[in-house]
N, C-alpha and C positions, 0 to 999 in steps of 0.2 A: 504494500500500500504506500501512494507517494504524499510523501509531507505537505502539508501548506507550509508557505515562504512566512515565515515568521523569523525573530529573535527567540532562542530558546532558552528557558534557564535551565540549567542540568546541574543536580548535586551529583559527585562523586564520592567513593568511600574516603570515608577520615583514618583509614588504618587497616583494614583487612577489604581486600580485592572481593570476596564472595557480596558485601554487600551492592554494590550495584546491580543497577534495575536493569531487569530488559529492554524495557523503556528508552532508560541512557542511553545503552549501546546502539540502540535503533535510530538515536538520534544522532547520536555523534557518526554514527557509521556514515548517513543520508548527508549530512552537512557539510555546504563548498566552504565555509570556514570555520572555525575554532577557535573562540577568544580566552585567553589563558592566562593567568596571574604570572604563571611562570612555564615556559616556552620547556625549557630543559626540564622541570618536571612534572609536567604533562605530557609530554612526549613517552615516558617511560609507561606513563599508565594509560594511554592509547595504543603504543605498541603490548602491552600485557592482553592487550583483544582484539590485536591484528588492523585498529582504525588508522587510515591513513593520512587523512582530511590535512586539509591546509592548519598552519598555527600562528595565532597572530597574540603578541605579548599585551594585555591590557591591563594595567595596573595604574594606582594611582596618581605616576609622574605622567602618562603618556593618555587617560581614558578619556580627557576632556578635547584631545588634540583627533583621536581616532574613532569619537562618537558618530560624527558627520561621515567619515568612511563608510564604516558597517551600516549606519542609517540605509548609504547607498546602496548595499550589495542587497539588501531585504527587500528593497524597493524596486530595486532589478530581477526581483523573481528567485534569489537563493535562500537557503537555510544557512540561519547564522545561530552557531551552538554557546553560551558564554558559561566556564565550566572556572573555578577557582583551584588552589589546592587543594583543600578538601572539604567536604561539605558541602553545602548549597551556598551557592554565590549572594553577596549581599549581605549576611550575615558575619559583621565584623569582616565583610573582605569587598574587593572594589565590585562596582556595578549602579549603584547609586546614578551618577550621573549620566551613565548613558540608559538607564530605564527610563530616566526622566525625557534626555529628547527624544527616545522612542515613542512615548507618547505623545510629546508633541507635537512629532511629523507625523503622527496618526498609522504608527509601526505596530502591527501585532508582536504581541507579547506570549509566550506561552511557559508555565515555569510548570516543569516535573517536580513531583514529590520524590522525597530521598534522605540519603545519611543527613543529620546536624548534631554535632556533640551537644548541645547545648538541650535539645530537647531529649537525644540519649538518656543524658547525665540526671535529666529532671525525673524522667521516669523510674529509674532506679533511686531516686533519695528520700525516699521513704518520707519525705515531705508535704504539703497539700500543692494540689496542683489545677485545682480550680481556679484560681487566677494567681497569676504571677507577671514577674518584670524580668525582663531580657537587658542587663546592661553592661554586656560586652567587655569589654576591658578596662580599665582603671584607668586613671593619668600613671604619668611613671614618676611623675617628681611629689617627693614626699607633702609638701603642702596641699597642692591640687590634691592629692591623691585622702587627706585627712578631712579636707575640703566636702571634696562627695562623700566618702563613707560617713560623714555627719549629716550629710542633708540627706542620708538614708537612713538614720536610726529609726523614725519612724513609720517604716514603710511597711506597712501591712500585710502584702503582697511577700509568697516566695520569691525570691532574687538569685539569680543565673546570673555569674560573673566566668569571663577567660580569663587564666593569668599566664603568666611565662616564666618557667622554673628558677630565673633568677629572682624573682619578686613574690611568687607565693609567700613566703614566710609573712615580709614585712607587712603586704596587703592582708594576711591572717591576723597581724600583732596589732595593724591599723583599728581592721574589726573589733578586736577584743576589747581594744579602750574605747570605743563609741559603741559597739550594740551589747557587752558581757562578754566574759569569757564562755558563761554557759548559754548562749546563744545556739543553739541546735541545729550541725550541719553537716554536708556534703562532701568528700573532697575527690573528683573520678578524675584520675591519672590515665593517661595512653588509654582511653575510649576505645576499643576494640583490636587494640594491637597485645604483641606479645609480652607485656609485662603490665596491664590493666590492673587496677586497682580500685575498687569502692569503698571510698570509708566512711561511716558514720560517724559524726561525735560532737559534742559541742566546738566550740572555736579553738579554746584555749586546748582539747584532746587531740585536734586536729596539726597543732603546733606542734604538737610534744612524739607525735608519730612520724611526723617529716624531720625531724631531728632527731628523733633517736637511729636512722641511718640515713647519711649524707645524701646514697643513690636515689632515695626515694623524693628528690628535690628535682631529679630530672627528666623531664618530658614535658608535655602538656596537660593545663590541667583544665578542669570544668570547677567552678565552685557553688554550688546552691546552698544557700543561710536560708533559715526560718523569717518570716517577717514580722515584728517588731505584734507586739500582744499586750495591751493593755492590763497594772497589773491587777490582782484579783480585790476585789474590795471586800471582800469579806476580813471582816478585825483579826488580828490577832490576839490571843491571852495576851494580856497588863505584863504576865510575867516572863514569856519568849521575848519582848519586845525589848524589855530591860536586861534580861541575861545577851541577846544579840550585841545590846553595846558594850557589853562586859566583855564577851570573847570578838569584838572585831578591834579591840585595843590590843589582843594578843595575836589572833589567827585573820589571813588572809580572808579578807568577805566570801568568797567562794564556801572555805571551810568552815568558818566561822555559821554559813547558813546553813549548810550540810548538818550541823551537829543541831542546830536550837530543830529544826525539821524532823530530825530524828526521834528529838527528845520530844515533842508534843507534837506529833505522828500528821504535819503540815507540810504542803508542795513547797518541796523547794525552789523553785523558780519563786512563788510566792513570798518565801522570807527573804530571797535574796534582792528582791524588790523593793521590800520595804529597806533592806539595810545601802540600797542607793539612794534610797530618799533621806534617812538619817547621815549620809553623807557629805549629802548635797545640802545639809541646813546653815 
């Protein structure tokens, strides 16, 4: 069956070859050209399925110079494929600006469903997933980067962040001072490839597993946090409340709330709520 002349969006696999789609293949096989983040490696994973198609490098220095190109070749009756490193294009990778003047030369668009880590990552984290926020990658400079994670402490919504193995830690240490340490989350390393990892745990358990071995600091990572939970209003005993300030003079708030919760049989998240608000007085 022959294509209509559209712009395609094609996600590829993020780390193991079996997932892509029939679909893909059918597309990129059919297509007189290929727009590709990276020419040399997409090249490898069109030859891994014998596609031979044109390849043409589109990335963020060159997509605003080569939109008006490809505009043309759509318009001239071809299939133009736009495929990223991995995943589905658009998502944290270039595409943005040439979607936009596809539309406004009035260019069909058609985008397949496929790999994304990001929604991967979500499904396995044991998180709620009725509504959530997709927000990509961090700033890299430490201000920016304390910046947003504050104007996120409130945020409701599960939260889907990418990091890059040099900066996990610090974007973990950033969370930990603005949303808790016991903040309840995610951390899925290499998404589908051979040294994949899901971790559950709060923030601060999340730290203490990527340090306790160096190796597990490298690859890429997906990070889904809990969103932000108003805390419980129900009182506590006169008497928890007073022993809390008694042991957070001695033990770290974490512990300090771990124990009064034990001792008068209360959600810890709930005492350790109340001993930030005795903080903040």
């Amino acid at each position: 069956m022959s294509l209509p002349s559209a712009l395609y969006i094609v996600p590829t696999p993020i780390g193991n070859l079996g997932d892509i789609t029939q679909r893909a293949i059918e597309v990129l096989s059919a297509a007189d050209l290929i727009a590709a983040e990276d020419t040399r490696h997409s090249r490898k994973l069109l030859d891994a399925f014998n596609i031979k198609g044109q390849l043409w490098s589109l990335h963020e220095h060159n997509e605003r110079a080569r939109s008006g190109a490809i505009i043309e070749r759509v318009q001239a009756g071809q299939i133009v494929a736009l495929i990223s490193d991995a995943g589905t294009p658009l998502i944290s990778d270039p595409g943005y600006p040439l979607l936009r003047a596809c539309r406004e030369a009035g260019v069909d668009v058609i985008p397949l469903p496929g790999p994304c880590a990001a929604i991967t990552a979500l499904s396995a984290a044991g998180l709620p997933t009725d509504r959530f926020s997709f927000e990509g990658f961090l700033p890299a400079k430490s201000g920016a980067l304390n910046s947003r994670i504050s104007d996120l402490a409130k945020e409701s919504r599960t939260m889907v962040f990418y990091e890059s193995p040099r900066r996990v830690v610090a974007t973990l240490s950033a969370m930990t001072e603005h949303f808790g340490a016991d903040r309840e989350a995610t951390l899925a390393k290499e998404i589908t490839k051979r040294f994949e990892a899901i971790v559950q745990s709060d923030l601060a358990g999340l730290i203490e597993w990527l340090e306790a071995e160096p190796e597990r600091q490298q690859g890429e990572f997906v990070l889904v946090v809990a969103g932000y939970q108003a805390p419980d209003t129900e009182q506590l005993p006169t008497d928890a409340e007073k022993w809390l300030v008694r042991l957070m003079e001695e033990l770290p708030l974490k512990k300090a709330a771990a124990v009064i919760a034990d001792m008068y049989d209360l959600k810890k998240k709930q005492v350790y709520d109340l001993g930030l608000k005795l903080q903040g007085r």
